[in-house]
N, C-alpha and C positions, 0 to 999 in steps of 0.2 A: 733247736727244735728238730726232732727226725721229721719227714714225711717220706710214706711209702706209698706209692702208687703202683697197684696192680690190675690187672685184664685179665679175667677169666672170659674164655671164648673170645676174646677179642686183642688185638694186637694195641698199647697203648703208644700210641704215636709222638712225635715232638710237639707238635702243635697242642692234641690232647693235654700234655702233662702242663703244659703253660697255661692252658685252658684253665685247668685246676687250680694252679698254683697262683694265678690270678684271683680264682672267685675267693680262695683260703684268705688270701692280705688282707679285707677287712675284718675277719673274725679274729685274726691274730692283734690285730691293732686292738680288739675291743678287749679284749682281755691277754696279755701280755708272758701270762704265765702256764704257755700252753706246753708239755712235753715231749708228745708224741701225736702224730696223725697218720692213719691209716690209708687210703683211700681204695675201695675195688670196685671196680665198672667188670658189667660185666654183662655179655648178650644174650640172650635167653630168646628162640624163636622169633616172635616177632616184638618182642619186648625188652625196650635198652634199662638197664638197672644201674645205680648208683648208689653206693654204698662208705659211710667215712665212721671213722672212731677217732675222738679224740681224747686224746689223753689229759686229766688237768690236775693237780693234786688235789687228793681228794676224791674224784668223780672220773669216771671214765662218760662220754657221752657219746650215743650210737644214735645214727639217722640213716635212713633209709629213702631210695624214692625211685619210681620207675616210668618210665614213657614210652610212647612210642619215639621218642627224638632223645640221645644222649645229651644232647647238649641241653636242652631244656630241665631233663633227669637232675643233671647236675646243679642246677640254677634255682632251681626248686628247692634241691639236696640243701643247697648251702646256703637258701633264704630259712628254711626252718633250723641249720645248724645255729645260724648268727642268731634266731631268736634264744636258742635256748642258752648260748652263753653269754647275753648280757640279761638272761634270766637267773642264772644261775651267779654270775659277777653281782648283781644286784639285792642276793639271795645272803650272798656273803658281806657286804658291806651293810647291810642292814641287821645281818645278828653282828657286826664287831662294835656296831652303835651301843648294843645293849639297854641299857635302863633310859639309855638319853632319846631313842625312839619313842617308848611307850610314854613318856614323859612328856613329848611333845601333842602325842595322840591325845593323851587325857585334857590338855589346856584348853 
């Protein structure tokens, strides 16, 4: 898995990138086949913004999120990343069912 982490206006720190790289390990667990992540943080006046792309076959997925507190931005960032990739995990296991889904829907 790449992951990049960039700072626009903002210097990205050691601590920062662990920061990160901490909140990413559950969304990686929940789906395993992830290829590329992006991530820019980046300061804007009085406003900390977070930004990530993740790469998946198939699906590129973008989340956004801003606060007054980065750290919170991020937290935020990557509660709604995790929703959408075991939306999306879930999305895919349910069309590989095929006929034996709607099969069960009907009983």
């Amino acid at each position: 898995m790449n992951l990049q982490i960039s700072g626009h206006h903002i210097e990205v720190t050691p601590a920062l990138r662990e920061y990160v790289e901490n909140k990413l390990d559950p969304v990686v667990r929940h789906f395993d086949k992830v290829t590329g992540v992006n991530v820019v943080l980046s300061v804007e006046k009085l406003k900390q913004k977070s930004e990530v792309t993740v790469h998946v076959p198939g699906k590129d997925m973008h989340v956004e999120e801003a606060g007054e507190d980065l750290y919170a931005a991020i937290d935020a960032m990557f509660d709604k990343l995790d929703r959408q990739v075991l939306k999306y995990k879930q999305k895919l296991q349910d069309h590989h069912r095929g006929d034996k889904a709607a099969l069960q829907v009907t009983e």
